[in-house]
C-alpha positions in Angstrom: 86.5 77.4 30.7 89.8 79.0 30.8 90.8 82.4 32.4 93.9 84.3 32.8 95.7 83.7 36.5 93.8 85.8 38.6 96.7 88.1 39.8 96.0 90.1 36.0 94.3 93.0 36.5 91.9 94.2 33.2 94.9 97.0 32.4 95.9 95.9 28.7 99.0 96.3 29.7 99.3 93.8 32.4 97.2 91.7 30.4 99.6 91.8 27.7 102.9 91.6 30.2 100.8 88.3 31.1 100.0 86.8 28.1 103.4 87.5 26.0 106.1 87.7 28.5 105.4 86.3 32.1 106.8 82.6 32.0 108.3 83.1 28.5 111.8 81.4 28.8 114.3 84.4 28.5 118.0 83.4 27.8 119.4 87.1 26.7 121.7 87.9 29.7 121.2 91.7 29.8 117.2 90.8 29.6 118.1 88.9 32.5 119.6 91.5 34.0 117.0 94.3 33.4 114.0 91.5 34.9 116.5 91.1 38.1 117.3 95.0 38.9 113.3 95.4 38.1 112.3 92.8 40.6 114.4 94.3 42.9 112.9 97.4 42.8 109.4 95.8 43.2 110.2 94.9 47.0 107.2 95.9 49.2 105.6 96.9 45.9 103.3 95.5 43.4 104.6 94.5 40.1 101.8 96.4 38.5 103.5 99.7 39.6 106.8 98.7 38.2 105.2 97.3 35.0 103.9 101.0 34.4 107.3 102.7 34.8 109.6 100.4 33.0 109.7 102.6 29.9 111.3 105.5 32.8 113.5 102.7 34.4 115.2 101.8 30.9 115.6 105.7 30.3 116.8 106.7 33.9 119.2 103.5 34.0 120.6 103.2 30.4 118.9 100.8 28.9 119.9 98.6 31.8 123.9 98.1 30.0 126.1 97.2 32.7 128.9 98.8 31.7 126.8 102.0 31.6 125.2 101.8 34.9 128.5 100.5 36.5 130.1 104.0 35.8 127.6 106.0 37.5 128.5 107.8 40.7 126.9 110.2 43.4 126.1 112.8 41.4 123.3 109.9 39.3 122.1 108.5 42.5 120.8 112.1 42.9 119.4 113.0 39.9 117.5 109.2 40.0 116.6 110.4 43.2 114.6 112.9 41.7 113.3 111.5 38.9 109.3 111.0 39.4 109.4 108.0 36.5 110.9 105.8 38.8 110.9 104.5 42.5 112.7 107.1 44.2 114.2 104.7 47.0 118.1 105.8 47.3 118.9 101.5 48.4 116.9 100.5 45.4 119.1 103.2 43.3 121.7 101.9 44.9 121.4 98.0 44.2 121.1 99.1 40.5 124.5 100.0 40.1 126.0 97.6 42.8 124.2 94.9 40.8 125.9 96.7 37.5 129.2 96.1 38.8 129.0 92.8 40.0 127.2 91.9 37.0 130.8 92.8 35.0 133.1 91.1 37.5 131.3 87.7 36.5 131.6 88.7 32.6 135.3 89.7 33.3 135.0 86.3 35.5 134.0 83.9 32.3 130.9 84.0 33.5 127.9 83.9 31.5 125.4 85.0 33.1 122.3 83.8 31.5 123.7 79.9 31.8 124.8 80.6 35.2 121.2 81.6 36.2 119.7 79.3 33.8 121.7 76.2 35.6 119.6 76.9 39.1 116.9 75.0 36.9 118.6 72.3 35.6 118.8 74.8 32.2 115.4 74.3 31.5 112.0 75.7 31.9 110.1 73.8 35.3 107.0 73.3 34.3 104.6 73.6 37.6 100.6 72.3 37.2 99.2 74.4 40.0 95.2 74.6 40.2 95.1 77.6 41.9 97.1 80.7 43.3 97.3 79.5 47.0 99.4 76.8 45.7 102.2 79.3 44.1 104.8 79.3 46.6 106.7 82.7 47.0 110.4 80.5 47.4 111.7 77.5 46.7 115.2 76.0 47.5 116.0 76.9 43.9 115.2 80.6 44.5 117.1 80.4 47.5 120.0 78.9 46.6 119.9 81.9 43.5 119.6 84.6 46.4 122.1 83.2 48.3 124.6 82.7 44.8 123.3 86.2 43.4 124.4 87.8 47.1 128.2 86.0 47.2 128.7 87.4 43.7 127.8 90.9 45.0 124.4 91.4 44.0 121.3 93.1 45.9 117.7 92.9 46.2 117.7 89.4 45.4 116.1 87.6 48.1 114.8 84.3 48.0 111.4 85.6 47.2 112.5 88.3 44.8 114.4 85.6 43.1 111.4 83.3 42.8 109.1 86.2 41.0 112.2 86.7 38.6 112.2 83.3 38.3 108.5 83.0 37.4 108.8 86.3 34.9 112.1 85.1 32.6 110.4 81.4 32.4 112.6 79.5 34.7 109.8 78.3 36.6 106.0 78.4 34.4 103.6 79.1 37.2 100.1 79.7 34.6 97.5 78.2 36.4 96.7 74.4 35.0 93.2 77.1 33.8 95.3 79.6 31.8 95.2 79.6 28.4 99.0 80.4 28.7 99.5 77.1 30.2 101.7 75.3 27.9 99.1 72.6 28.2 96.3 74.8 27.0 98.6 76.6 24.5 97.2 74.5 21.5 93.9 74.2 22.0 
C-alpha cells in the first residue's frame, strides 16, 4: 500500500507542499532563489513553520526579486524585524539581502544561476530509491560542495545541510520514499 513520506503532517497544506512541489524539478532561477533564502530561514526550525508564512516572506521580502531586496538598508532590516509574519531573526534578515546581492554579482558575472546550481547534479534530477526515512541522509558531498560554492560567491545560510533540503525541495535530488505515491516509480500506477 502506498503512503505519503512520513515527515507530512495531515495539514492540507503540507500535504499539498508534498504532493505538488517537494521533489518537482525547478529550473526558474528566482524560484530558486526564493526556495534557498526560505531554507535559510528554516535553520533550527521546522519547515512546517516556514511553509505557513511564505505568503508574509514574499510580501515582507518583495517577491523575493533580487534587485529589490539588494537595495534594502537598515532602516528594512528593522521594520522586518518587527514584522510578526516572518521569522524575526536579525542574521536570518540579514542573509536575505546579503544573499540578494551576491545573487546580482553572479548575474552581472554571466552567471546563470539556475544552471550553475543545476550542474552540482550533473543537470539532472538524482533519482534516490530509499525504503525508509532513516536512510535520507541530511548531506551529501553534492550538498557540500553547493555550501561551500554558494559561501565563496557570497551567499549565507547555506550549509551543507540547508543545501541538501533545498536540494530535496527544487528536485535536484527526489528523496519520495520507494512507498510514496510521488515516487516517480509509483507515479503511474
Amino acid at each position: 500500500m502506498l503512503e505519503r513520506c512520513g515527515w507530512v503532517n495531515g495539514d492540507a497544506e503540507y500535504i499539498r507542499y508534498h504532493d505538488e512541489e517537494w521533489g518537482v524539478p525547478e529550473y526558474d532561477s528566482r524560484a530558486l532563489f526564493e526556495k534557498l533564502c526560505l531554507d535559510g530561514q528554516q535553520a533550527g526550525l521546522s519547515w512546517y513553520v516556514i511553509l505557513r508564512k511564505i505568503p508574509h516572506y514574499r510580501a515582507a521580502f518583495a517577491g523575493f526579486y533580487p534587485a529589490q531586496i539588494a537595495r534594502f538598508g537598515e532602516q528594512d532590516v528593522a521594520r522586518l524585524m518587527r514584522d510578526p509574519g516572518i521569522v524575526r531573526n536579525r542574521l536570518k534578515i540579514q542573509s536575505v539581502i546579503k544573499n540578494a546581492r551576491a545573487y546580482l554579482a553572479m548575474e552581472q558575472q554571466g552567471i546563470d544561476f539556475s544552471r550553475w546550481l543545476w550542474d552540482f547534479v550533473g543537470g539532472e534530477p538524482v533519482l534516490n530509491r530509499w525504503q525508509r526515512l532513516d536512510q535520507v541522509p541530511a548531506t551529501t558531498p553534492a550538498s557540500e560542495a553547493m555550501a561551500r560554492a554558494l559561501k565563496k560567491q557570497g551567499f549565507s545560510f547555506v550549509g551543507g545541510t540547508i543545501c541538501y533540503a533545498f536540494m530535496q525541495a527544487v528536485g535536484m535530488v527526489n528523496d519520495h520514499l520507494l512507498s510514496c505515491p510521488c515516487h516517480p516509480d509509483n507515479v503511474s500506477r
